[in-house]
N, C-alpha and C positions, 0 to 999 in steps of 0.2 A: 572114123575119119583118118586118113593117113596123113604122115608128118606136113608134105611138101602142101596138100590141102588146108590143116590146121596152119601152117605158116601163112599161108596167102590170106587167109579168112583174119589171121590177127591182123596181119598189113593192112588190110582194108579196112578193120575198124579203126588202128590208129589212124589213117588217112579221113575215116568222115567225124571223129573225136575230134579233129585238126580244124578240119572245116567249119566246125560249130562254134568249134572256141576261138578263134579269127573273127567270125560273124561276131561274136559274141562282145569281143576287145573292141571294134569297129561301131560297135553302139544299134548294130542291123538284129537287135533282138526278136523280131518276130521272122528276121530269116534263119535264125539261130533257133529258136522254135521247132521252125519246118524240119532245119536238118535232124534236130533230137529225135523228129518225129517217125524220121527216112529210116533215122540208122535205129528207134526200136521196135519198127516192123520188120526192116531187112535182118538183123541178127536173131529177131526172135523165133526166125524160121529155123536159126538152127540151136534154139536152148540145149535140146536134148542132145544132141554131140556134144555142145560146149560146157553143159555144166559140169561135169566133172574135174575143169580149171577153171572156169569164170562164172560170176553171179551172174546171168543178164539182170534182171529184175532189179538186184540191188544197183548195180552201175548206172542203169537207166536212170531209174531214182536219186541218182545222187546227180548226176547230169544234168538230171529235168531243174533240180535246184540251181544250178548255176543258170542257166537259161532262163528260167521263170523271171 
């Protein structure tokens, strides 16, 4: 993956991390759910580029705990 692609890929996960935890503050828990749900199918498409800086798995995990 190249820089300017790894940068936009982070920007977008903090963008739908954002979105969940708004839902999440706003008391819209089961649309705070959904979003968990978007954003650990849309990144898990790219683990294997990403893990060599980020856990998906464990972030997801820890995520799904604030939502739940």
């Amino acid at each position: 993956m190249r820089f300017l692609e790894e940068l936009k890929l982070g920007a977008e996960y903090c963008e739908k991390y954002a979105e969940i935890m708004i839902e999440k503050a706003n008391g819209n828990d089961e649309q705070a759910f959904k979003l968990w749900e978007n954003l650990c199918e849309t990144f898990g498409r790219y683990e294997f580029e990403i893990e060599r800086y980020f856990d998906h798995w464990r972030a997801m995990a820890t995520i799904k705990i604030a939502v739940e």
